[in-house]
C-alpha positions as CSV (number, residue, x, y, z in Angstrom):
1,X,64.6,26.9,178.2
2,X,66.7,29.9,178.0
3,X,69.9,30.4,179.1
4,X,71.2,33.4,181.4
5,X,74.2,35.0,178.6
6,X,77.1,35.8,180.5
7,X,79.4,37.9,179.1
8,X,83.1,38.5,179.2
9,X,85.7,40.2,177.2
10,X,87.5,38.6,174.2
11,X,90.8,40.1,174.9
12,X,92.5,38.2,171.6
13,X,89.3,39.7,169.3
14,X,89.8,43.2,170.5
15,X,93.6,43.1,170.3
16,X,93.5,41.5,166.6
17,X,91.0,44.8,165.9
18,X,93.7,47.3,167.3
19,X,96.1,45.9,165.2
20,X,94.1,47.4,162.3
21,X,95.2,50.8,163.3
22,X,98.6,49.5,161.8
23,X,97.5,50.4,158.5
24,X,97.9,54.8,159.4
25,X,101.8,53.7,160.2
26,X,103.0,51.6,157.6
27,X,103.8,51.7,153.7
28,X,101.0,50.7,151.6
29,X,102.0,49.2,148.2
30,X,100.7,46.3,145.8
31,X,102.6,44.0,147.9
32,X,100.0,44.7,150.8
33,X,97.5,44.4,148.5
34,X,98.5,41.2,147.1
35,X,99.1,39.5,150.4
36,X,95.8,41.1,152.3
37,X,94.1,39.3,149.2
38,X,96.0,36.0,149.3
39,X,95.4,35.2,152.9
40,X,91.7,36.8,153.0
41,X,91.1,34.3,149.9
42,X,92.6,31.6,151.8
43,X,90.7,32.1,155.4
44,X,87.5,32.2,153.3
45,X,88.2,29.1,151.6
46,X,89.5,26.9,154.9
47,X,86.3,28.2,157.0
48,X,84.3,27.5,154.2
49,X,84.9,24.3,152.8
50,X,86.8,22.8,155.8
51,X,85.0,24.1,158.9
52,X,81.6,24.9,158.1
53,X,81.1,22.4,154.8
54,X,83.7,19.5,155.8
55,X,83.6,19.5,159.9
56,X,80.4,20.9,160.5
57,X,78.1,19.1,157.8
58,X,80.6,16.3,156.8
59,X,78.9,17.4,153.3
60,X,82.2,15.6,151.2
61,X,84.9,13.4,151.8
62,X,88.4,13.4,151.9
63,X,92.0,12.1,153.5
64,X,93.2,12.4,157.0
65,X,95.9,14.5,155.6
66,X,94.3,16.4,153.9
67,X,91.2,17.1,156.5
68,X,94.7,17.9,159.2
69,X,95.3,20.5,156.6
70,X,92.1,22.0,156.1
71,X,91.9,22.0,160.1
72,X,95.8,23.7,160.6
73,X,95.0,26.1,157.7
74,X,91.6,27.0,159.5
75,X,93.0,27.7,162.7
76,X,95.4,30.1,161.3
77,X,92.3,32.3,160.8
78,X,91.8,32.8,164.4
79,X,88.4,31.9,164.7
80,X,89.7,28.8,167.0
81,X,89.5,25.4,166.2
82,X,87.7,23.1,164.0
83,X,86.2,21.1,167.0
84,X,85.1,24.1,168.6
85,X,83.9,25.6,165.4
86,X,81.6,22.7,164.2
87,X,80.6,22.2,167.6
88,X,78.6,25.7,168.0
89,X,77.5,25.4,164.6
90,X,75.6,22.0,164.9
91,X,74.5,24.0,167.9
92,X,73.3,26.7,166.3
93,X,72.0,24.4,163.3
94,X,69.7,22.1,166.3
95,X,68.3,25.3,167.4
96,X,68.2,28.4,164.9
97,X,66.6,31.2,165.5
98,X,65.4,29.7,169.0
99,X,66.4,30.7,172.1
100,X,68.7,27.8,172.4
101,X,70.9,29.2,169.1
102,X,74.1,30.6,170.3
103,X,74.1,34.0,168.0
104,X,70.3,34.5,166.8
105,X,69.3,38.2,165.5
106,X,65.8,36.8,166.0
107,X,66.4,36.2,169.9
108,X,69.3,38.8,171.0
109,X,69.4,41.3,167.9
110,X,71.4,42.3,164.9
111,X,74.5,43.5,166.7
112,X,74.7,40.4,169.2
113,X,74.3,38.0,166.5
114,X,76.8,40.0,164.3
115,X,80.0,40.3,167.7
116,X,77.9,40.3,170.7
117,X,77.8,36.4,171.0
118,X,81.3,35.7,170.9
119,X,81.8,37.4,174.4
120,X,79.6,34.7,176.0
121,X,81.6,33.4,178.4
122,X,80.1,29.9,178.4
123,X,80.7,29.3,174.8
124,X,84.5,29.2,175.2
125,X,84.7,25.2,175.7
126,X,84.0,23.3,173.0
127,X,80.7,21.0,173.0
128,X,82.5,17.1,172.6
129,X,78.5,16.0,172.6
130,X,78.2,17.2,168.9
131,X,81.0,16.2,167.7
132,X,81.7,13.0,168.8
133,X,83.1,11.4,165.2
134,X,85.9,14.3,165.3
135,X,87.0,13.8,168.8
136,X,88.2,10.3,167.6
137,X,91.5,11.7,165.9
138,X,94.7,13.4,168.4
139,X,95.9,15.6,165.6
140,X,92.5,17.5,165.6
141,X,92.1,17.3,169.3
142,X,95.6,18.5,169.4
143,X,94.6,21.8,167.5
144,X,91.3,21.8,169.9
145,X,94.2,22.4,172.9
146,X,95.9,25.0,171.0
147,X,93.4,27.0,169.1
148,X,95.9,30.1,168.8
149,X,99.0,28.4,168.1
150,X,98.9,28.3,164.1
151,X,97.8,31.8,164.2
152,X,100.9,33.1,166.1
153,X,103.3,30.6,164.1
154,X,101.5,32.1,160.7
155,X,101.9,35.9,162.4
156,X,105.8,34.9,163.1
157,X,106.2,33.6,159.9
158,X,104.9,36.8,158.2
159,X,107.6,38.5,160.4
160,X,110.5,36.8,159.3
161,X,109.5,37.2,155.8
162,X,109.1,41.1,156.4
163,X,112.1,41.7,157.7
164,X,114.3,39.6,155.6
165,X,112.7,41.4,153.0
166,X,114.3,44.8,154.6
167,X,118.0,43.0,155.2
168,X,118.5,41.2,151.9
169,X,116.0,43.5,149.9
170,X,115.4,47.1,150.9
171,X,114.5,48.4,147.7
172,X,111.3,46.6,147.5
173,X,110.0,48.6,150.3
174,X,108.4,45.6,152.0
175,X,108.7,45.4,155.8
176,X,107.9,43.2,158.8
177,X,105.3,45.4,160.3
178,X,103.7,46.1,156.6
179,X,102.8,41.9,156.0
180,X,101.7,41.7,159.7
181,X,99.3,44.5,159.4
182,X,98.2,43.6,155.8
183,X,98.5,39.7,156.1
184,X,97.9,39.1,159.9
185,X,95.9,41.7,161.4
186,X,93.7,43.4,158.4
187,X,92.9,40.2,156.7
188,X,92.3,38.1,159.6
189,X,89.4,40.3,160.9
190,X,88.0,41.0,157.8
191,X,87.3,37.4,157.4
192,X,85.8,37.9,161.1
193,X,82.9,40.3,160.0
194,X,81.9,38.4,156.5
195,X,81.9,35.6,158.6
196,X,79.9,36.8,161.3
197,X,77.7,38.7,158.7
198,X,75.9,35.1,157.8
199,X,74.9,35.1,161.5
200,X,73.2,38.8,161.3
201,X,73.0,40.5,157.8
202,X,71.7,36.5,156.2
203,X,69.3,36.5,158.9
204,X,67.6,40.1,158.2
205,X,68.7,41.2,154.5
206,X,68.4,39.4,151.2
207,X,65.9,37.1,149.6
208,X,63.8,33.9,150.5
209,X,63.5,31.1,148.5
210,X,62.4,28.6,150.8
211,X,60.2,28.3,153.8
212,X,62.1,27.0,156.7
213,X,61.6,27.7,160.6
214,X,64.2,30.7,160.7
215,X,64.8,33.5,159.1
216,X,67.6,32.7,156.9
217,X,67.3,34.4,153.5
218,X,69.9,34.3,150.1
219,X,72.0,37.4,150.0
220,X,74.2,37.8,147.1
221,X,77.1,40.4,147.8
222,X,77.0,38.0,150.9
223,X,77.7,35.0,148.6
224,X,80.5,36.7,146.5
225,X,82.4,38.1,149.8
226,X,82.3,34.5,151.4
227,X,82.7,31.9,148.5
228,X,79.0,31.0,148.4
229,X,77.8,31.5,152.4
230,X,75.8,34.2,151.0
231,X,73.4,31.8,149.7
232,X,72.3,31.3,153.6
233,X,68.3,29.9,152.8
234,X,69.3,27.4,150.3
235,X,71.9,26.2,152.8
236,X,69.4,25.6,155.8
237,X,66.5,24.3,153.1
238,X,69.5,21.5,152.9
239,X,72.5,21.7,154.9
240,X,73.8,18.5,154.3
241,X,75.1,19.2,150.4
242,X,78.5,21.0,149.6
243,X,76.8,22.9,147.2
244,X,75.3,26.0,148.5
245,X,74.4,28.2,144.8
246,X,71.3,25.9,143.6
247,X,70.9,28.4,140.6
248,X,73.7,28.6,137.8
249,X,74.4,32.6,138.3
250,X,74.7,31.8,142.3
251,X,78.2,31.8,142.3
252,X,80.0,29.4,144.8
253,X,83.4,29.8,145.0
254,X,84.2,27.2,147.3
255,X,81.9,24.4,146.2
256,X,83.8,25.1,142.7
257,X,87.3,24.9,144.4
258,X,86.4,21.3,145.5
259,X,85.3,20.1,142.5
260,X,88.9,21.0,141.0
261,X,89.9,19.2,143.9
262,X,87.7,16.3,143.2
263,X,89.0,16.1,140.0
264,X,92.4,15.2,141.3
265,X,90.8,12.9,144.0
266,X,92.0,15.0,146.9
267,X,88.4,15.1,147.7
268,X,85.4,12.7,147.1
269,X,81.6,12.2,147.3
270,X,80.8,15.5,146.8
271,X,76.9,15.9,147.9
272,X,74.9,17.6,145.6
273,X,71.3,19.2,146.4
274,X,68.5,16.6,145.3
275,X,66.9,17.6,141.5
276,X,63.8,18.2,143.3
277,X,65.0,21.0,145.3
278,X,67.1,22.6,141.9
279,X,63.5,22.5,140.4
280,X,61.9,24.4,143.0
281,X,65.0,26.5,143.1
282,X,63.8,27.9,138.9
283,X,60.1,28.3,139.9
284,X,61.2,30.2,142.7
């Protein structure tokens, strides 16, 4: 049955938008180019491997420190917390492209699977239903009641570095509003859109390897801008596997990151895709 969408305002998303104007009134130099990189590399890498491939699909293994980390270092993205964030995506993953998924192109269009979903008002609590082995440890359900705090500590850090910077350092031209704007604000909501990209542009434009019930498809420039998300239809074929490139040129950043990781057993049980899906992945 479908549900009425009600929507709202997200007052934090349209304020962490404005804050992009910042870049008309302050210096731009390597060091913002540096930073916006550094932190866009590392949003990409927490939402990718921790939220959607550790929290959502449980796809490898790894410490209770380690998962804290990859929860903390999430959150910092603003895109709330892990709980909430695997809990609308096993959502999403039950129903896709029905009129049950939460951000479908098929059911509401591009634009409200791209933004338009997020104003829903009754997707703000978090569904403890799907996510009922996560719910089981405080420090995550600690982050679950304080979505925004690592965000604002992360923004206040970025601060102090700024303007310590312009007391103890002047000539390097680096300043507290500069590494908000380029580390906070900038960086922060482009990791938004290439995130909310898999949502609309993977569900529309790109390739289709494998018949499955929605309309998920492979997109590369996708895959490159999200450290392997791009490869959308090979992930719903089998979402269950860390990696999500089943051919050797579909590059996939994160999935390599974690096997560096594995190496130093900081992660284990990597799942990989089953051989008969690689060989339908060459005849394809």
């Amino acid at each position: 049955m479908k549900t009425e969408k009600k929507i709202g305002v997200s007052y934090p998303l349209v304020l962490m938008h404005l804050g992009c104007l910042g870049v008309f009134f302050v210096p731009f130099n390597t060091a913002s180019w540096v930073l916006f990189l550094t932190i866009y590399a590392l949003h990409v890498f927490t939402l990718t491997a921790g939220f959607h491939r550790y929290f959502s699909h449980k796809s490898f293994k790894t410490s209770r420190p380690f998962q804290f980390l990859l929860g903390f270092l999430g959150t910092m993205a603003a895109q709330k917390d892990p709980l909430w964030w695997a809990s609308h995506h096993r959502l999403h993953h039950e129903h896709a492209d029905s009129e049950q998924d939460p951000h479908s192109p098929r059911q509401g269009g591009f634009w409200w699977a791209h933004i338009g979903w997020v104003m829903q008002c009754q997707l703000d609590d978090t569904r403890y239903d799907k996510i009922k082995d996560l719910v089981k440890f405080p420090e995550l359900m600690w982050l679950n009641r304080n979505p925004f705090l690592p965000a604002l500590l992360f923004a206040a850090l970025l601060l102090l570095t700024g303007f310590a910077f312009q007391i103890f350092s002047p000539e390097s031209g680096i300043t507290g509003a500069q590494l908000i704007v380029y580390g906070f604000f900038l960086s922060t909501v482009a990791v938004y859109h290439v995130t909310f990209c898999i949502n609309s542009v993977a569900h529309r434009y790109g390739k289709r390897r494998y018949n499955v019930e929605d309309d998920s498809v492979n997109n590369w420039l996708l895959a490159i801008l999200t450290n392997g998300e791009g490869w959308h239809n090979n992930h719903r074929r089998y979402a269950v596997c860390t990696r999500q490139g089943f051919r050797w040129w579909e590059i996939d950043m994160s999935y390599f990151i974690l096997r560096v990781l594995q190496l130093f057993r900081i992660v284990w049980e990597i799942r990989e895709p089953p051989r008969s899906l690689l060989e339908k992945s060459k005849a394809a």
